[in-house]
C-alpha positions as CSV (number, residue, x, y, z in Angstrom):
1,X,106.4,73.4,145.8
2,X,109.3,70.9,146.0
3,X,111.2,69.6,143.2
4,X,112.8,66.6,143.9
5,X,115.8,66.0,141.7
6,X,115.7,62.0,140.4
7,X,118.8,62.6,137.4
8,X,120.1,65.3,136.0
9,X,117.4,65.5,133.3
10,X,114.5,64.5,135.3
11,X,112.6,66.1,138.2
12,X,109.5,64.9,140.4
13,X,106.5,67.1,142.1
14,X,105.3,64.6,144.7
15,X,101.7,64.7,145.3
16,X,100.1,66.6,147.3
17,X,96.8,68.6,147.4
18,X,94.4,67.0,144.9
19,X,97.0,65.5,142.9
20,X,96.2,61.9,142.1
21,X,99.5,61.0,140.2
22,X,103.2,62.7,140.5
23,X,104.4,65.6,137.8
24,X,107.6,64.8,136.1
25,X,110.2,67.7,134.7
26,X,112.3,66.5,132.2
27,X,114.8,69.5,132.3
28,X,118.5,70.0,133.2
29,X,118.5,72.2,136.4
30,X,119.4,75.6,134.2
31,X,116.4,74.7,132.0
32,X,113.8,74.6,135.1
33,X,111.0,77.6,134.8
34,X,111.7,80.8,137.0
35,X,109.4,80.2,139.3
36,X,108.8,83.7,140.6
37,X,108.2,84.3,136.7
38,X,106.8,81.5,135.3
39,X,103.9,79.6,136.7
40,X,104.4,76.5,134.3
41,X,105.7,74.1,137.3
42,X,102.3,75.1,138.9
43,X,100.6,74.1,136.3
44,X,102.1,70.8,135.7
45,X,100.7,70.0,139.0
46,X,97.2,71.7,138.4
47,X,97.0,69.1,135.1
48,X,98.3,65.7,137.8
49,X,94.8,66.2,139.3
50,X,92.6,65.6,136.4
51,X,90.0,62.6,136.9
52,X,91.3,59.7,135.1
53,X,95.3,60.5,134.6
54,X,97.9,57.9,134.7
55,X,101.4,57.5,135.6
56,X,102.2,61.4,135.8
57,X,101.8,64.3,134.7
58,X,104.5,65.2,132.2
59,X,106.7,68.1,131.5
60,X,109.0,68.5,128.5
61,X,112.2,70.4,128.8
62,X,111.0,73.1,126.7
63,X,108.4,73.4,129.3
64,X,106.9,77.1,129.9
65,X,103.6,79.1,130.7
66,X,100.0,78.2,128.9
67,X,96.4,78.4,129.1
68,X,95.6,75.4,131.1
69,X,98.3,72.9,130.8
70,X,102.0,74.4,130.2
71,X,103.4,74.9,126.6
72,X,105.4,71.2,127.1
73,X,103.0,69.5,128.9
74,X,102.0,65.8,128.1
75,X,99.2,64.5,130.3
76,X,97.3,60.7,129.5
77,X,94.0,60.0,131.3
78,X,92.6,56.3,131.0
79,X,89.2,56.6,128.7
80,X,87.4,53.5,130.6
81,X,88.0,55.0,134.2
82,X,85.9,58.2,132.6
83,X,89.6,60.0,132.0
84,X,88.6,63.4,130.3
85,X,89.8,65.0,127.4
86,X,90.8,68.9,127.7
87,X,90.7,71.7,125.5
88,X,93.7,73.2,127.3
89,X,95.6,70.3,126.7
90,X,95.6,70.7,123.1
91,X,95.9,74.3,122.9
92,X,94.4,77.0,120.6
93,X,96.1,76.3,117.6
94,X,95.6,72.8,117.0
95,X,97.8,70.6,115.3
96,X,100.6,73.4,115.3
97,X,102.9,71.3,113.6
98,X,106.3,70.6,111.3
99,X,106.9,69.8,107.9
100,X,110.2,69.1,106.4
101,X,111.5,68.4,103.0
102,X,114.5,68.1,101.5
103,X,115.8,69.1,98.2
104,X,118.5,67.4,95.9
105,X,120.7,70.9,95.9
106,X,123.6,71.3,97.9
107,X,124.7,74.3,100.4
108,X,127.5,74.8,97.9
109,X,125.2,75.5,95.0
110,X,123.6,77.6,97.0
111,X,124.8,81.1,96.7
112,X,124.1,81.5,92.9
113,X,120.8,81.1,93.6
114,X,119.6,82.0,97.0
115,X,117.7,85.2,96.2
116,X,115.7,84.3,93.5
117,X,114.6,81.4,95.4
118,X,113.7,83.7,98.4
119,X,112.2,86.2,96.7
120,X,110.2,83.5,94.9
121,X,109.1,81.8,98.2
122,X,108.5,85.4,99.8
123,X,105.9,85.6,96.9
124,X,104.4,82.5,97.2
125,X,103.5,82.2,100.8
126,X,100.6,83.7,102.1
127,X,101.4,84.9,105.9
128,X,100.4,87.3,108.5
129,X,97.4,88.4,110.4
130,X,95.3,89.1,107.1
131,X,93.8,86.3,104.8
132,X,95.1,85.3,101.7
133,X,96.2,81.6,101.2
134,X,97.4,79.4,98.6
135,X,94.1,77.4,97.8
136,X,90.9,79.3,97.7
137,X,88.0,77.0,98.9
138,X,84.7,78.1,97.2
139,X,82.0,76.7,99.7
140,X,82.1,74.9,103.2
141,X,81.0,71.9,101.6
142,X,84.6,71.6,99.8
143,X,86.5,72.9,103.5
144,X,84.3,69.9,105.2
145,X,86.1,67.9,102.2
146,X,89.6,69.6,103.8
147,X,88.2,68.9,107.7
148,X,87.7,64.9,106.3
149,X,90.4,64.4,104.2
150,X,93.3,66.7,105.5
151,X,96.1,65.7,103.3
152,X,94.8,63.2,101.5
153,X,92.4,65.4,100.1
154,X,94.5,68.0,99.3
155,X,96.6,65.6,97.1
156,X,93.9,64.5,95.7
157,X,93.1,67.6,93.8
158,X,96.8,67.8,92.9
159,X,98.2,69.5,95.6
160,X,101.2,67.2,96.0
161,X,102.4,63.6,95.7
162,X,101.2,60.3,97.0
163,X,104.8,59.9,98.8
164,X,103.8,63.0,100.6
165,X,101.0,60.7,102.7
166,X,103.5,57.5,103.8
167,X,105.8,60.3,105.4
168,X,102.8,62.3,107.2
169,X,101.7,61.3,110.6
170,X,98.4,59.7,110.3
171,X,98.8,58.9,106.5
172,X,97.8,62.8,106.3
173,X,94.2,62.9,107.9
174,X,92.6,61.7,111.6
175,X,90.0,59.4,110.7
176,X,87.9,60.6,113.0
177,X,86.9,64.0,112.3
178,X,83.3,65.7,112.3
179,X,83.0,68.5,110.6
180,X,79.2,68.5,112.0
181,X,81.2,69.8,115.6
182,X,82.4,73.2,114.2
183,X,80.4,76.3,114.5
184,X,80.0,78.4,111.6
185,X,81.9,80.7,113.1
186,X,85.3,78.5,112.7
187,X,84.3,77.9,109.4
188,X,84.5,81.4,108.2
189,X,87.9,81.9,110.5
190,X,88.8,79.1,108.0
191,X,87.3,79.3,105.0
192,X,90.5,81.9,103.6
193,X,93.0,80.5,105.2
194,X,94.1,76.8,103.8
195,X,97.6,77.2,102.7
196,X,98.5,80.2,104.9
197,X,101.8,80.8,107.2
198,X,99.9,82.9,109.9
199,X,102.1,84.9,112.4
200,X,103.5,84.7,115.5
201,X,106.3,82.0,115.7
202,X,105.5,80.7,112.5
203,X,108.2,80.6,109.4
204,X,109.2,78.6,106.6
205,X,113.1,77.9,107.0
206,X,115.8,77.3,104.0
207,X,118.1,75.3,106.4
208,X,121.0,73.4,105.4
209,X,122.0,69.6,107.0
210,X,124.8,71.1,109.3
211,X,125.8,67.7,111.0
212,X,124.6,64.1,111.3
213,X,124.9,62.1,114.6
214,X,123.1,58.9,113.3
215,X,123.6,58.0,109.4
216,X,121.3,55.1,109.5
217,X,118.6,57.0,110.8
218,X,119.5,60.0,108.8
219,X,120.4,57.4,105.0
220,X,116.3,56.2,105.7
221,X,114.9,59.8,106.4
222,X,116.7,60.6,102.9
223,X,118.8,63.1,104.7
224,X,122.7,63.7,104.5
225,X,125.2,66.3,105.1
226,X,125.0,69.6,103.2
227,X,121.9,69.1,101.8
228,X,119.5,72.2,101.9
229,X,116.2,71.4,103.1
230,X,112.6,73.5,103.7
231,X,111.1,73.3,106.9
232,X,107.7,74.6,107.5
233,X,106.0,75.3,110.6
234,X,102.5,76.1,110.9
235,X,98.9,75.3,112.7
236,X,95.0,75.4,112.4
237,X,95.0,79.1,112.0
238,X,91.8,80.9,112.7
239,X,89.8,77.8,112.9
240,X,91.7,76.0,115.1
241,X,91.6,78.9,117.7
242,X,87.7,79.2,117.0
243,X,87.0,75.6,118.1
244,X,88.9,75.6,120.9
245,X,87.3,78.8,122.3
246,X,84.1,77.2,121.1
247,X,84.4,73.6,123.3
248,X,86.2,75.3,126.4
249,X,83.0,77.5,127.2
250,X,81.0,74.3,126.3
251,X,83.0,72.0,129.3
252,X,82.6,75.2,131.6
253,X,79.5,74.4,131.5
254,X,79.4,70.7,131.8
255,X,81.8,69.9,134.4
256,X,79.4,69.9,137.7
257,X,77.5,67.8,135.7
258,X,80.0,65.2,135.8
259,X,81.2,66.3,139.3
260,X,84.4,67.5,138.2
261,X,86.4,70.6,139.8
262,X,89.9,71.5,138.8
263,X,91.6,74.2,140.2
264,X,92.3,76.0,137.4
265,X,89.1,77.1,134.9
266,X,91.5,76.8,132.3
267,X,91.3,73.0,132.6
268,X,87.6,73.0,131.6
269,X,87.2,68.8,130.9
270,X,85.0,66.6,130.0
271,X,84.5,62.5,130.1
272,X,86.3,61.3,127.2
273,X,83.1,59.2,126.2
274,X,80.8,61.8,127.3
275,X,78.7,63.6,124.9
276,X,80.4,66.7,124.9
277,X,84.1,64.8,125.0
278,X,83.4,63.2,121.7
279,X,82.0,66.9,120.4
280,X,85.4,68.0,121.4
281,X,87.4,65.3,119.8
282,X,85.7,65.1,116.8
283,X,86.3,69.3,115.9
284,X,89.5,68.5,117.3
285,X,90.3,65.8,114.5
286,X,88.3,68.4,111.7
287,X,90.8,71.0,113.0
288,X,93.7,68.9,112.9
289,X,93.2,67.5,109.1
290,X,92.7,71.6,108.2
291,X,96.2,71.8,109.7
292,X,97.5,68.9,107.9
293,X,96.6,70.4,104.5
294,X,97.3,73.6,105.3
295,X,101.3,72.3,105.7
296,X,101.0,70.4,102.6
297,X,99.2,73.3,100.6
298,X,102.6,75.5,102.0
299,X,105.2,72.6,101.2
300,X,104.0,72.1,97.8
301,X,103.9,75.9,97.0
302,X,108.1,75.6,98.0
303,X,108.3,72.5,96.0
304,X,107.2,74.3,92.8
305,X,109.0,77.6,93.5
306,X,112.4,75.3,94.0
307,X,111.1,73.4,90.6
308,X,110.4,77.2,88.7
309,X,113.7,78.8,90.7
310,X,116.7,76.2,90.4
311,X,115.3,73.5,89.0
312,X,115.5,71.3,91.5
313,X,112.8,68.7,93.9
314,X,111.5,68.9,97.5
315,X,110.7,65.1,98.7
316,X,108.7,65.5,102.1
317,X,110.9,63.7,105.0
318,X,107.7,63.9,107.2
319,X,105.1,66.2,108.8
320,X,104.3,65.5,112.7
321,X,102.0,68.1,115.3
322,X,102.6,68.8,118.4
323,X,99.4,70.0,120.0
324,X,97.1,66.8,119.8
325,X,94.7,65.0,121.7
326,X,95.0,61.2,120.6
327,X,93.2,58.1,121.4
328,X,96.2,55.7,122.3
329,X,97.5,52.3,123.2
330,X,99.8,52.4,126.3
331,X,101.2,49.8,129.2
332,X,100.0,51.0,132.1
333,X,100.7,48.8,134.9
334,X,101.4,46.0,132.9
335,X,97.9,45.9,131.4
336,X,97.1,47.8,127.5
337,X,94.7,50.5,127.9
338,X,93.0,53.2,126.3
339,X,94.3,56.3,126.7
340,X,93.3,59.7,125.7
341,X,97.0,61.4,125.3
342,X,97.1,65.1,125.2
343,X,100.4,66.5,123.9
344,X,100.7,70.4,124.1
345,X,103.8,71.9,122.8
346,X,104.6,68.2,122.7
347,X,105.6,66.0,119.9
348,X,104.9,62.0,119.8
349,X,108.0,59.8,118.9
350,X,107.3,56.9,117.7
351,X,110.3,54.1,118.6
352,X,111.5,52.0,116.1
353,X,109.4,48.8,115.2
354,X,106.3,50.9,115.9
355,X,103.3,49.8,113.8
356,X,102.4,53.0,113.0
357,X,105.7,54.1,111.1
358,X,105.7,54.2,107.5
359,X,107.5,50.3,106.2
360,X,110.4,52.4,105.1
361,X,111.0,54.0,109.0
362,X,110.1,50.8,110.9
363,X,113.9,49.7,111.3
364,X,114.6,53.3,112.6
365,X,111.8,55.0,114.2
366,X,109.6,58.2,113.7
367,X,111.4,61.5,112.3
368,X,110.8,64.0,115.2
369,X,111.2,67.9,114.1
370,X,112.4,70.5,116.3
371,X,112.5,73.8,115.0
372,X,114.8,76.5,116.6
373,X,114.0,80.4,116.2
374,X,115.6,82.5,114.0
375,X,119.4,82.3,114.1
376,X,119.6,79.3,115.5
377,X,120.1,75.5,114.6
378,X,116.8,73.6,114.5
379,X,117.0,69.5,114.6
380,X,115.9,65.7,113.4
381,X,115.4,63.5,116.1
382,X,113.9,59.8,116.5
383,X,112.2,58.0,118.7
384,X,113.5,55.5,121.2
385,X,112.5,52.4,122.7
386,X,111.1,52.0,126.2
387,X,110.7,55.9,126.2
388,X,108.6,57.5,128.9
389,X,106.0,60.1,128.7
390,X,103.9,57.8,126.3
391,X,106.7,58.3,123.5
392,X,106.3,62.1,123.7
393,X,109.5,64.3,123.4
394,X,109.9,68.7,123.0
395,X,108.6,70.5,120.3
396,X,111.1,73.5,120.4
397,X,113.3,76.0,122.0
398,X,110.3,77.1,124.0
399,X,110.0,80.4,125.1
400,X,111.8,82.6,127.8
401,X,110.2,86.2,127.1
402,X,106.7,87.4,126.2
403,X,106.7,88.6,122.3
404,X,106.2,92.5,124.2
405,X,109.1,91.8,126.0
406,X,111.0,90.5,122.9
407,X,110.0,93.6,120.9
408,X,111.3,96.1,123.8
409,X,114.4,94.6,123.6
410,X,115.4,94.9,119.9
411,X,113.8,96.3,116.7
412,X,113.3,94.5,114.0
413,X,115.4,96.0,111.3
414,X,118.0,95.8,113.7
415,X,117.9,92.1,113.9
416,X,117.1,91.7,110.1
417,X,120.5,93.4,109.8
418,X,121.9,91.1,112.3
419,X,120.8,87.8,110.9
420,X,122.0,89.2,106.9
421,X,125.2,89.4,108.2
422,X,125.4,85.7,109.8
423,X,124.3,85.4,106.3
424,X,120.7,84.2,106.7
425,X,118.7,85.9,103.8
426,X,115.0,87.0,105.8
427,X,111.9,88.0,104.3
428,X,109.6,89.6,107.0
429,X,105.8,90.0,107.0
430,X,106.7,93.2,109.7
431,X,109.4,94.7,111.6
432,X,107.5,94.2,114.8
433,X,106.6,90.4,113.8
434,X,110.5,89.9,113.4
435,X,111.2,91.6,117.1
436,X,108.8,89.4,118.9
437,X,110.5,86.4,117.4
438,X,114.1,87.2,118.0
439,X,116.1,84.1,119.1
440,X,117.0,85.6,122.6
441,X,113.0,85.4,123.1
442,X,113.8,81.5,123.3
443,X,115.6,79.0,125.1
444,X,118.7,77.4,124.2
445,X,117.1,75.1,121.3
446,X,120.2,72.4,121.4
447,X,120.2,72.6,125.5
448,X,116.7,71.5,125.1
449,X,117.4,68.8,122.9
450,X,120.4,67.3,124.9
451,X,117.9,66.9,127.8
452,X,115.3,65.5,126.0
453,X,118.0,63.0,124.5
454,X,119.6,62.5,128.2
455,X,116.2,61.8,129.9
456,X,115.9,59.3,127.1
457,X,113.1,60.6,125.3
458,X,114.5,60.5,122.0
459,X,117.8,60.4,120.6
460,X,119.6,62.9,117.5
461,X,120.2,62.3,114.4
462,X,120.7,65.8,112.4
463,X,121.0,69.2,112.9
464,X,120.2,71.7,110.8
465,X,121.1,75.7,110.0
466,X,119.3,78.2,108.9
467,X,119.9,80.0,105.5
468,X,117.0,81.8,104.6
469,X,113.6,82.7,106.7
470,X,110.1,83.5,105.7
471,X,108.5,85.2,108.6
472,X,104.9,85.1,109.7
């Protein structure tokens, strides 16, 4: 299929087929998918023919291969013209998203006290395949407390501050959440897990504030240069892969009863307002505030290991998810409507003067986090105004090579000994965990951020260094 080049950040699939809208690429050209490789620029045109999608179908410049919709995708279908809502567009772990806090210690003070405060956090944080987690729930009617309240909850039982909510996206829970839509199943995948790291890509980073491109922005996200921070990056766990296998099979089912065919069964779909939409959306939400409190459970284990360790206090700059499915207000055509928005490896950013941001971010816009993998320099963006892609940006480096591939080409205590010497302490669940996640598995993070920024999705304001990793 035909890309047509419209800048040097931004590419169009014109329709053809039984697409009803046009896919965009936001990518430089070196940044485009292999497409003898990687089927991800199919799939951005599989998702353009969904019933009910508007203006495109979006790509981010992270963009690579998923189940349904690519890892990058943003797709927005209009909930009164029966739009749909898809599982793939969410993904499996739902509300895979970012935390960050910073600390009032500086990289120079560092040194002195490094390993004690990784071998404190390499303690404290639950991670891997197995269960184990930092809050042990006693019965599901305290996790459908969790699937309710998210956040909230969680600081509610004293599991962090009230700050902690103002600089959460969604003031730290979806309101709309019903735990009556996940199976028991999900529950029990759950019911261990609340303040857990998991595996795969997941990690919570010591970085360190390496450069600031906007000290406004960075001054009202309390960030400045040489400041150590904690980034944490995490999901739904079990449960959030349980509901999502759970609702897919569910729209297999349903779709010729609403006429739909897509052409890829990885699209199952639903109507938005149908029964089985709002079944989705609802677990969805449940799944999503389980993520939210899982983050703050992690960040507020850091935040008393930095207090035991050095000290010294973790202030939450702001947690955001990229894999969501939200009901939105969006221009389209130059009428407001109703739009279900899935973002999928995908993170919203907000522009400033957005009356969702927190009263102390209005003047600047929404923090947007953008871990790299290890080794590499991970970022603080913000939204921008008149952004496309329904104010949608990256969510990473994005991946260039399967995790077997990764682990064939470098063994773990190999690149453990690699990453000491760049003098980056790391703290592995497994040697094979740590191959699969080696950074030349990944794109060039800070290529994929200056063409977000150039196809004016967002704009920079700080970048960040690693200095010590805990591995899932």
């Amino acid at each position: 299929m035909e890309l047509v080049e419209e800048s040097p950040y931004r590419f169009r699939i014109d329709p053809h087929g039984d697409m009803r809208v046009p896919g965009v690429v936001f990518a430089s050209r070196s940044l485009l998918p292999d497409v003898t490789a990687d089927k991800a620029i199919e799939q951005v045109a599989n998702v353009a023919t969904l019933p009910g999608i508007v203006e495109a179908s979006y790509a981010m410049p992270d963009v690579h291969w998923g189940y349904g919709f690519p890892i990058g995708g943003v797709a927005a279908t209009d909930v009164a013209a029966d739009g749909v809502v898809s599982p793939g567009g969410v993904g499996f772990d739902i509300s895979c998203g970012v935390r960050l806090l910073a600390a009032d210690l500086d990289r120079a003070e560092l040194p002195r006290v490094r390993e004690r405060l990784m071998d404190g956090l390499d303690t404290a944080v639950p991670r891997g395949m197995a269960r184990g987690a930092v809050w042990k729930i006693d019965d599901r009617a305290q996790l459908n407390e969790v699937l309710l309240g998210g956040s909230r909850y969680a600081v509610e039982q004293g599991h962090g501050v009230e700050r902690d909510l103002t600089r959460c996206e969604d003031h730290g829970a979806v309101s709309d959440a019903d735990p009556d839509q996940v199976s028991d199943r999900a529950i029990q995948r759950g019911q261990g897990q609340v303040g857990s790291l998991g595996s795969g890509n997941h990690f919570l980073e010591v970085q360190a504030v390496d450069h600031v491109y906007d000290d406004d922005a960075a001054e009202a996200f309390g960030l400045r240069p040489g400041q150590i921070c904690v980034m944490v990056h995490s999901g739904s766990r079990g449960m959030g892969h349980q509901i999502c296998t759970d609702h897919v099979r569910v729209m297999e089912r349903v779709m010729p009863r609403y006429g739909i065919d897509v052409p890829d069964r990885q699209l199952a779909c639903a109507p938005v307002s149908s029964p089985e939409g709002r079944a989705y959306l609802g677990a969805m939400a449940a799944a999503a505030n389980y993520a939210r409190a899982n983050r703050q459970l992690l960040g507020e284990a850091a935040r008393r290991v930095f207090e035991r360790t050095v000290g010294r206090r973790l202030d939450l700059v702001y947690d955001v998810s990229h894999n969501l499915a939200k009901i939105e207000s969006h221009r389209v055509d130059g009428a407001d409507r109703q739009l279900c928005v899935h973002r999928k490896g995908a993170t919203r950013a907000l522009p400033p003067g957005h009356p969702d941001l927190p009263v102390d971010l209005a003047g600047v816009g929404q923090p947007v986090l953008i871990p790299g993998s290890m080794g590499t320099p991970s970022y603080v963006l913000t939204g921008v105004a008149g952004a496309p892609a329904f104010a949608s940006t990256c969510h990473g480096a994005g991946r260039a090579q399967s995790r077997t591939q990764a682990a064939r080409s470098v063994r773990g205590k190999d690149l453990r000994d690699q990453l000491e010497a760049q003098d980056i302490s790391v703290r592995g669940a497994s040697m094979r965990g740590l191959a699969e996640e080696t950074p030349q598995a990944y794109k060039d993070v800070s290529a994929v951020v200056g063409s977000a920024e150039g196809g004016g999705l967002c704009r920079r304001v700080a970048r960040l260094v690693p200095v010590g990793v805990v591995k899932g």
